[in-house]
C-alpha positions as CSV (number, residue, x, y, z in Angstrom):
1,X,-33.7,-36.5,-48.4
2,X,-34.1,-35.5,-52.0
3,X,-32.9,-37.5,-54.9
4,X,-32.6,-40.6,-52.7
5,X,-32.0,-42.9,-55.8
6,X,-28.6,-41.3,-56.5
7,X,-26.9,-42.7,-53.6
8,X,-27.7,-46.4,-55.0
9,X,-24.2,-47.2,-56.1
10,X,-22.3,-44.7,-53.8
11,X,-19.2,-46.3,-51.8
12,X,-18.4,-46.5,-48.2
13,X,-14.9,-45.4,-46.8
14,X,-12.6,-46.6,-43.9
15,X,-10.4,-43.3,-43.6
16,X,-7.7,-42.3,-40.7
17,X,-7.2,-38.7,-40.0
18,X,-3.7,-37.5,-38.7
19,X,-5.1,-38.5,-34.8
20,X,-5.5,-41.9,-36.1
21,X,-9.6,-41.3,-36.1
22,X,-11.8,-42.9,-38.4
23,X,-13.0,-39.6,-40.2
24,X,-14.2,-38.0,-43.7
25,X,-11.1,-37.5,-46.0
26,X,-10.2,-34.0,-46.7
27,X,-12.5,-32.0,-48.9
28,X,-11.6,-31.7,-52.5
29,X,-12.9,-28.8,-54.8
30,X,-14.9,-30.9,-57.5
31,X,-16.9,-34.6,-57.5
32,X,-14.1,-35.7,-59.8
33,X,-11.1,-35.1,-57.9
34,X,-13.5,-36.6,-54.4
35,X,-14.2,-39.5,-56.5
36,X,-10.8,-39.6,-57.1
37,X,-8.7,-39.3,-53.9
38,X,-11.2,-41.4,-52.0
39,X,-10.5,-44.9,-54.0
40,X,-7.8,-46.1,-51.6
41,X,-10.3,-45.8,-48.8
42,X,-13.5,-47.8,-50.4
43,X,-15.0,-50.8,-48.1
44,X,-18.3,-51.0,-49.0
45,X,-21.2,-49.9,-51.6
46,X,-24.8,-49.2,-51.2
47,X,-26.9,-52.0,-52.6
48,X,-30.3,-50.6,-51.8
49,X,-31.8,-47.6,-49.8
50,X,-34.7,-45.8,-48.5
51,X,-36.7,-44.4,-46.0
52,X,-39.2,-45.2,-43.2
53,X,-41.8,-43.3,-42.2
54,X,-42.9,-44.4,-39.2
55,X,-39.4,-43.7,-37.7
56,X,-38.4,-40.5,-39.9
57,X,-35.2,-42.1,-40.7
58,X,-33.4,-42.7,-43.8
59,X,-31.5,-46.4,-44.1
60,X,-29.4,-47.9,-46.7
61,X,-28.1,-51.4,-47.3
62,X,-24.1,-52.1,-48.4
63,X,-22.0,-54.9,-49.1
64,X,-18.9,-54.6,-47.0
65,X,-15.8,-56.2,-49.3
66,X,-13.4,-55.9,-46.4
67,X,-13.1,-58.9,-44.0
68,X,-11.3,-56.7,-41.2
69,X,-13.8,-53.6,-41.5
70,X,-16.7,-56.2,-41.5
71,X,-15.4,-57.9,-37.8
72,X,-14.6,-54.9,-36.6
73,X,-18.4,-53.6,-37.4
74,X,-19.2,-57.2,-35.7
75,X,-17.3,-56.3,-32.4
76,X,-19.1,-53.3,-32.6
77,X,-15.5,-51.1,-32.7
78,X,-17.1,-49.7,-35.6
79,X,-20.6,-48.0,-35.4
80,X,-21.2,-44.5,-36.6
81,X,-21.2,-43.5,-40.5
82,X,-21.4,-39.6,-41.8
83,X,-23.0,-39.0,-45.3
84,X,-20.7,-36.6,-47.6
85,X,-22.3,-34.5,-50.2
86,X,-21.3,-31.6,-53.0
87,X,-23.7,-28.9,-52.8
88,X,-24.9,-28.0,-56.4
89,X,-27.9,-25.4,-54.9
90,X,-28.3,-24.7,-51.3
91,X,-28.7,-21.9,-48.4
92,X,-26.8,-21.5,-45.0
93,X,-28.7,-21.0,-42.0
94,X,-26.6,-19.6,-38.9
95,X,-24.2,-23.0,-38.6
96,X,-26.1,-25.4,-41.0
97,X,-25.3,-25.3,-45.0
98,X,-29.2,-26.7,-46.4
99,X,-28.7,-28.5,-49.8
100,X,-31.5,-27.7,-52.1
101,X,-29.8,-29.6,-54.9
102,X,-26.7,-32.1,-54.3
103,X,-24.1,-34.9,-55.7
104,X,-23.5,-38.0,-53.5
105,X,-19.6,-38.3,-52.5
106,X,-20.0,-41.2,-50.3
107,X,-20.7,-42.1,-46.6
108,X,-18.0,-43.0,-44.4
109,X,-17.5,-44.9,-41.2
110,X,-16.6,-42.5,-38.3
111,X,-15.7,-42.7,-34.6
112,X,-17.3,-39.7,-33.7
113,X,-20.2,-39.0,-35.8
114,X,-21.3,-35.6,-37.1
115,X,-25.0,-36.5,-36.9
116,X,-25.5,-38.1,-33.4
117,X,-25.3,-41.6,-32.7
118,X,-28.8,-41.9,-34.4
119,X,-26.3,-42.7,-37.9
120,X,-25.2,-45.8,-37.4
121,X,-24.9,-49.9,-38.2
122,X,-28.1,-51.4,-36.6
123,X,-28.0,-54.7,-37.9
124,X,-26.1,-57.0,-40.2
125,X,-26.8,-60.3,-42.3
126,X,-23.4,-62.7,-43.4
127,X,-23.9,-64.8,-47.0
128,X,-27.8,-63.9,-47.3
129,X,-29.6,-62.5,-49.7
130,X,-30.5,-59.0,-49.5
131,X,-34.7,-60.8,-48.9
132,X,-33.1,-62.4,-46.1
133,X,-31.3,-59.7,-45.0
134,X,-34.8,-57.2,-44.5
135,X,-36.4,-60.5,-43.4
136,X,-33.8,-60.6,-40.4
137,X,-33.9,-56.6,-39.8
138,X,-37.5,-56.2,-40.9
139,X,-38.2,-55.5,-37.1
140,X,-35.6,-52.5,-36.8
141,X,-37.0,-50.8,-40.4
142,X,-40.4,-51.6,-41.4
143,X,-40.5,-50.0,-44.7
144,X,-37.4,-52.4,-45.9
145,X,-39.9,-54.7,-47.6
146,X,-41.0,-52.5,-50.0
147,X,-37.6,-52.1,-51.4
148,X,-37.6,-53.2,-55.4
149,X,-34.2,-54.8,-54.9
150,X,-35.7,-57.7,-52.8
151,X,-35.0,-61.0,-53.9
152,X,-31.2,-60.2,-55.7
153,X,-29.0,-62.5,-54.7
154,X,-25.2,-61.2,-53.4
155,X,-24.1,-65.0,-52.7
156,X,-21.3,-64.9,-50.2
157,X,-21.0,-60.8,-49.9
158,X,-22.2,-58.9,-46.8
159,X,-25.0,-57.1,-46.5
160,X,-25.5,-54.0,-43.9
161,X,-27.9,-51.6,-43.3
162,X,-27.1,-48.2,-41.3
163,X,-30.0,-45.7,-40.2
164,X,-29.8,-42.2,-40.9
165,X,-31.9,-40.2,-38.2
166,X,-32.9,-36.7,-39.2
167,X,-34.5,-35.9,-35.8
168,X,-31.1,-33.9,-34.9
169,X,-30.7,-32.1,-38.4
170,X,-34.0,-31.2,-37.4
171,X,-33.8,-29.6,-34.0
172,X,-30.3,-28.3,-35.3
173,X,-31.7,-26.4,-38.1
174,X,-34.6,-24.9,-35.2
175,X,-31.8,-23.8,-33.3
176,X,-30.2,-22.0,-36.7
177,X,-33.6,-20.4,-37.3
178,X,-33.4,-18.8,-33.5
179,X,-30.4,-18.2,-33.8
180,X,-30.7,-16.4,-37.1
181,X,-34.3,-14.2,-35.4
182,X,-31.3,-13.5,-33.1
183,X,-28.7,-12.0,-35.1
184,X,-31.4,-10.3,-37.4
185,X,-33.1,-8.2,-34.6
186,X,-29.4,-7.4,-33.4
187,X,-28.9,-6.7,-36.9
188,X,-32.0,-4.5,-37.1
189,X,-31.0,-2.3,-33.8
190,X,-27.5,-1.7,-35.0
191,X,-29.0,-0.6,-38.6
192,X,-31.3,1.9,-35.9
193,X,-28.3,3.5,-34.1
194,X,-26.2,3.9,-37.2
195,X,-29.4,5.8,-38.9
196,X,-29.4,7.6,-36.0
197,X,-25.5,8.6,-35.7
198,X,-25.8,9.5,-39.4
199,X,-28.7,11.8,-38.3
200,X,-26.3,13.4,-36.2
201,X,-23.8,13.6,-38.2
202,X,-25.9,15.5,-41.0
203,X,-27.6,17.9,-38.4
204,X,-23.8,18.9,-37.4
205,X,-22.3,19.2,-41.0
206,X,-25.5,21.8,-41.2
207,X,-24.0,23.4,-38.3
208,X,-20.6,23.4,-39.5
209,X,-21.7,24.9,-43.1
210,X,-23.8,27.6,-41.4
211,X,-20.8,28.7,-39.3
212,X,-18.4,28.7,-42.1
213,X,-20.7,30.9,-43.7
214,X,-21.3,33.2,-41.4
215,X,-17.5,33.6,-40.7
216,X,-16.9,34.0,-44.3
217,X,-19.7,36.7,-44.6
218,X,-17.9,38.3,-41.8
219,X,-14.6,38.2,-43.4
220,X,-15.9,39.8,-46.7
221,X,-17.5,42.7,-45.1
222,X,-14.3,43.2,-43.0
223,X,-12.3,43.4,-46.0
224,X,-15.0,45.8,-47.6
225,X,-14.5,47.8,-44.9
226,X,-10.5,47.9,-45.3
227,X,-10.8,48.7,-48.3
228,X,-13.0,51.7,-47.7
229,X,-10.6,53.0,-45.4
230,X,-7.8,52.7,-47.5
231,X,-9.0,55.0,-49.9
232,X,-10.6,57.5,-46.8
233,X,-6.9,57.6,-45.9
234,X,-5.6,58.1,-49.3
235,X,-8.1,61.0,-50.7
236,X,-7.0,62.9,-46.9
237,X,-3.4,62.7,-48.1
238,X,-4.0,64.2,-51.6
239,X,-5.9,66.8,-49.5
240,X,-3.3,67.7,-47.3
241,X,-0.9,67.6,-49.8
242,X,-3.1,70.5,-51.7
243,X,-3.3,72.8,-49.0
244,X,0.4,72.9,-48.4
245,X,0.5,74.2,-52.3
């Protein structure tokens, strides 16, 4: 994930849609009006974050300030979390939106989570430091040790850690890429029958012209000739008319 840094500092919500479902809140239009509306619903903040390479997945470390939220994550009634961005520079592939360039909203806790059950709580550590927190997870994420943050001390605060897999944004954004050879080659063959009707369509206004020509050819020299025998008609009346005299 790029910019990893920026999420140091970024909060955690606890937000109920209308079905009573832990969820995202509603989208707002700018990072100042999402940083805004989501206050009511902060329960945690990341404390530290990173990623492991020998799994592939991203994890971050939060102090949970809510008592209720933090059993409930105990029980395990609470499990998944969803991150939320603003897209500053991206692409859309098919169904997935890439971000090239973003601003971290927050990450919130979900029941039924956007990225696979990959995202979620794997461990946590009560009134420890956050040393003693890796120390007790080091075996879940390896690269935790490295983390600068190591020995700060968060006395009786709670520490937790959630995993980020991108193995599913991964085969999701495979099954864009099909899916996008897909629509292109459909693309491609409708592009080839429209060149083809418009083909058509010129070779027949050809047609058209050609016979609108002729016909008007055809009505000129009829004319010409009506004309002609008009006056035939007249100059035998003058004729006549001399005769008689």
């Amino acid at each position: 994930m790029k910019n990893l840094e920026r999420w140091l500092g970024a909060p955690g919500l606890e937000f109920f849609n209308e079905n009573g479902k832990r969820d995202h809140p509603p989208e707002s239009k700018t990072e100042t009006e999402a940083k805004e509306k989501q206050k009511p619903y902060i329960k945690t903040k990341i404390i530290d974050i990173g990623y492991d390479e020998q799994s592939g997945n991203f994890w971050e470390m939060s102090i949970v300030y809510d008592e209720k939220l933090y059993q409930n994550i105990l029980d395990e009634v609470v499990k998944f979390v969803s991150p939320s961005i603003m897209r500053t520079k991206g692409k859309e592939i098919g169904p997935i939106r890439i971000a090239d360039d973003y601003i971290p909203i927050h990450y919130a806790f979900v029941d039924e989570p956007a990225y696979g059950e990959q995202a979620r709580v794997v461990g946590t550590c009560s009134r420890c430091t956050i040393a003693e927190a890796k120390e007790k997870l080091d075996p879940l994420i390896a690269s935790l040790k490295d983390s600068p943050l190591q020995n700060t001390s968060f006395n009786s605060e709670t520490d937790v850690i959630n995993q980020m897999d991108n193995t599913d944004l991964e085969k999701q954004l495979k099954a864009a890429n099909d899916e996008n050879d897909k629509n292109k080659k459909i693309v491609d063959e409708l592009k080839a029958e429209i060149d083809e009707i418009k083909k058509k369509n010129k070779n027949l206004q050809m047609k058209i012209t050609t016979m609108m020509t002729t016909k008007t050819k055809k009505t000129k020299n009829k004319r010409q000739q009506t004309k002609k025998l008009k006056k035939r008609k007249k100059k035998n009346k003058n004729l006549q008319q001399l005769f008689k005299k």
